[in-house]
N, C-alpha and C positions, 0 to 999 in steps of 0.2 A: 174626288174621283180618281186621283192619280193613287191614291193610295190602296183605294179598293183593287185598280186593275196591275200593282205591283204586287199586294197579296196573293188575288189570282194568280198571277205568274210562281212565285214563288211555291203557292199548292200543289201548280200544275208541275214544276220543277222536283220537286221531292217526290209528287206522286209515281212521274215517271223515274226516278230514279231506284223507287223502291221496288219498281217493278222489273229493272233491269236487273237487280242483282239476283232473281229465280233462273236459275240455267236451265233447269226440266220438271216438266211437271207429267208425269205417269200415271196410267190406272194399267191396274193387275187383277182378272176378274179371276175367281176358284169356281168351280161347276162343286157342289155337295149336292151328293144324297140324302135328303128327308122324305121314308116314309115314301118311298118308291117315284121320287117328285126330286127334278134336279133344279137348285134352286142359286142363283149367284152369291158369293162374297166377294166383295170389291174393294182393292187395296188402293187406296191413295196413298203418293208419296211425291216430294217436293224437295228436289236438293239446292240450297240456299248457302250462299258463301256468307263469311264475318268478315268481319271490320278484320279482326285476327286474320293468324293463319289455319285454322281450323274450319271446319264447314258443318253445318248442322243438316240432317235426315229428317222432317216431319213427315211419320207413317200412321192414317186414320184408317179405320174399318165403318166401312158400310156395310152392314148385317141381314141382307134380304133375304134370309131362309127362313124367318119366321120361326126358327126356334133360338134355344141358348146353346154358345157354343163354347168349347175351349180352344183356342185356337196355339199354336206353338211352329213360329216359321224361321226362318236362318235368310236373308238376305246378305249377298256377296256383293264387294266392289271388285272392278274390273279396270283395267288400263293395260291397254292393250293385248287384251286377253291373259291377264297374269292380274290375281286374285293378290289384292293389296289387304283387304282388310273384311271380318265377317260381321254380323251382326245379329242376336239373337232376340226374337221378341216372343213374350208368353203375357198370352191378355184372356180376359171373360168377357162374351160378347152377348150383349144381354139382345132380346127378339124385339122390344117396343122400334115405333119408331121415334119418339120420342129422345129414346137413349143413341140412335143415330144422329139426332141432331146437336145432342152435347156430348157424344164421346170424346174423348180427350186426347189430342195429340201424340203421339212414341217421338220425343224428339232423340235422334242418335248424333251423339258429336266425333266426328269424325278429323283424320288429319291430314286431311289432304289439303295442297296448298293450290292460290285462285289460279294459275292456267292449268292448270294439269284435269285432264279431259276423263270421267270416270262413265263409267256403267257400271249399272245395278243390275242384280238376276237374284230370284228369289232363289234358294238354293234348294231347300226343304220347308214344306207345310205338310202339315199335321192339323186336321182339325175332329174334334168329340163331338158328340151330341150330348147336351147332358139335362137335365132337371130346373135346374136352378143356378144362380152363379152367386159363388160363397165367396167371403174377403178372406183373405189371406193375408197370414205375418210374416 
């Protein structure tokens, strides 16, 4: 028994600590035109510090316009209102929902060090309407 309830402890111990190290967790919605129908893209993003001195960016796309899109956006760090660092993401955002549910993370490694206080602002989006989404070399 002591040992079940020292494992619990120690679950609950690491759970919450994994969950302390998220500083912010954002959503950034886009209004797109389809077809005379304004329809959401929703940007998740999650900034996560390392073990390191560096900090990783994970940015997902949720694609509720129901079609394919090209998407091409510039996301800026900020600290203290003095733009530290930029970052650029180009993806193909397929319509299923399906492909919302396993689209695959944009992780951005960044280098900012754990106290130093940042904000993100997307800077520039660009998104297409397009056919179909083709791989690229």
């Amino acid at each position: 028994m002591r040992l079940f309830l020292s494992l619990i402890i120690v679950f609950l111990a690491s759970f919450s600590l994994g969950l302390a190290q998220t500083d912010l967790k954002i959503k950034h919605i886009e209004e797109i035109n389809i077809d005379q129908e304004k329809r959401d893209l929703t940007i998740s993003y999650s900034f996560k510090k390392r073990k390191e001195k560096t900090s990783m960016l994970k940015v997902k796309f949720y694609n509720k316009t129901k079609a394919n899109l090209n998407v091409d956006l510039v996301m800026g760090f900020y600290s203290n209102g003095v733009l530290l660092e930029k970052a650029g993401i180009v993806d193909c955002l397929k319509k299923s929902f399906f492909s919302n549910l396993f689209r695959p993370y944009h992780m951005v490694e960044t280098s900012f060090e754990e106290g130093q206080e940042v904000e993100i602002k997307i800077l520039n989006f660009y998104s297409e309407q397009i056919d179909e989404c083709r791989e690229t070399h």
